[in-house]
Steps between C-alpha positions, in 0.01 A plus 500: 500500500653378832579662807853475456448635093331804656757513776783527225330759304445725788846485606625548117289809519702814685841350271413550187386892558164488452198673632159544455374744234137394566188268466420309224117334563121388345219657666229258395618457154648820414909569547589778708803666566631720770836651467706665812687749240490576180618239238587509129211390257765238365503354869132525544426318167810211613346465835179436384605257244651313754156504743339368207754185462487511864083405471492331191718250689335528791124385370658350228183369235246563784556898444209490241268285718555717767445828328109395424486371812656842730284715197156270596546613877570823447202520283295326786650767742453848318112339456469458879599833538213772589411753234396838631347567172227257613432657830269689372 
């Protein structure tokens, strides 16, 4: 996206009487939601369709390959972690 794309977006913004309900976001590889109010389950479940689309089309056939990849690290890091249990 250009500058001038994201410059015509942010000015469509305040006209068309939106605002911000929320975040939509992965931490590692797991979707998370945080909502500023509550919201209908039939909003929740249309919102998070669209997040999907929105990452399917984002990593496009490399979602997969990534997945092993993120789940190999995070593997690697809960190993590195210290056990207390072994302290002993």
């Amino acid at each position: 996206m250009t500058d001038a794309d994201k410059a015509e977006l942010l000015a469509r913004w305040p006209g068309r009487g939106l605002r911000s309900v929320g975040i939509l976001g992965l931490v590692g590889t797991t979707p998370r939601c945080e909502f500023k109010e509550p919201i209908p389950l039939n909003v929740v479940v249309s919102l998070a369709a669209a997040f999907d689309a929105y990452l399917v089309s984002l990593f496009q056939e490399n979602f997969a390959a990534q997945l092993g990849e993120l789940e190999i690290a995070e593997l690697c890091r809960m190993w590195s972690m210290d056990d207390p249990r072994m302290d002993s």
